[in-house]
N, C-alpha and C positions, 0 to 999 in steps of 0.2 A: 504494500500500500504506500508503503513511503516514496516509490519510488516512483507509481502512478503521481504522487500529488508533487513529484518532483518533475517528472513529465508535461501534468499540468500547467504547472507553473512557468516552465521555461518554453511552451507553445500557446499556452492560450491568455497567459499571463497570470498575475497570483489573485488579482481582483476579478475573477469570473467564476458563474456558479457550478461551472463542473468542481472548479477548485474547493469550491467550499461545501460541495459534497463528498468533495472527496477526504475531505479534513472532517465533517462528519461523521462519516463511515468508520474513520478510523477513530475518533473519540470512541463510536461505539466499541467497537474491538477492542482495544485498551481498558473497554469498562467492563466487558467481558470476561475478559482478565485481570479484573482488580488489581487493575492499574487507574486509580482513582484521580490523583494526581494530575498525571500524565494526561487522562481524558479531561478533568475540566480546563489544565491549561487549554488542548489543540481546539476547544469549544467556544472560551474567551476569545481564542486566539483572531480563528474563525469570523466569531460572530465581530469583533473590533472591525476587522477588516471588511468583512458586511456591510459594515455600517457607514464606513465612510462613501460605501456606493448605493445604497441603499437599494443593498440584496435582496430579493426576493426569500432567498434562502433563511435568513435570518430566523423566522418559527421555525423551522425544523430545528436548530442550531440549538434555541433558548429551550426549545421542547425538553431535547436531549440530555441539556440542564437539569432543568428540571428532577427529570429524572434522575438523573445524575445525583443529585441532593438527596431525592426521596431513599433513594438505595443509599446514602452514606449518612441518611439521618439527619440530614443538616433542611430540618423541617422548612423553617423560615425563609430561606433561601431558594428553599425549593419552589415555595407559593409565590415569593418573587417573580423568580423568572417563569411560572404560569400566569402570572398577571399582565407579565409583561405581555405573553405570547399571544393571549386573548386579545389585548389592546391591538395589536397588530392583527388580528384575527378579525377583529369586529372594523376597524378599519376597511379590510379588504371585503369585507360583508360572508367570509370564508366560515359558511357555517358547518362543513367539516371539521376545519381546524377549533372551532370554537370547543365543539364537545369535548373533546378528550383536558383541553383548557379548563374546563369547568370541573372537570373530574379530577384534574389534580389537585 
């Protein structure tokens, strides 16, 4: 994977949303392997970069967060970045992404 988002990067440039799926996927992976750490950096990392272009990708990214939290107990931070993701959810009127939003 590192070497897809390394791929990425130096073809399609690092501000594009293959890129930051591909830095998602591997958050997931990493979280899989409780590599807790490691996944919420590439997630911040991700989502900053997001944001200066204002990614699409971005809910997936906070989603993942989220999660991310929920699995390491870091409750409060977790409904953070579900709040966040919703906000951006109900923005886009994305009433798929909304649900799982409201359930975190």
């Amino acid at each position: 994977m590192a070497k897809a988002l390394q791929v990425s990067q130096d073809v399609l440039e690092e501000n594009n949303d293959n890129t930051f799926v591909i830095m998602n996927d591997m958050a997931t992976c990493e979280k899989l392997l409780e590599k807790y750490k490691d996944a919420k950096n590439s997630l911040k990392e991700a989502f900053a970069k997001s944001g200066r272009v204002k990614n699409s990708v971005q809910s997936a990214l906070l989603s993942n967060l989220g999660s991310l939290y929920i699995r390491t107990g870091r409750y409060e931070e977790a409904d953070h970045a579900c709040q966040r993701v919703l906000t951006v959810a109900e923005k886009a009127n994305d009433r798929m992404l909304m649900m799982p939003c409201k359930a975190c």
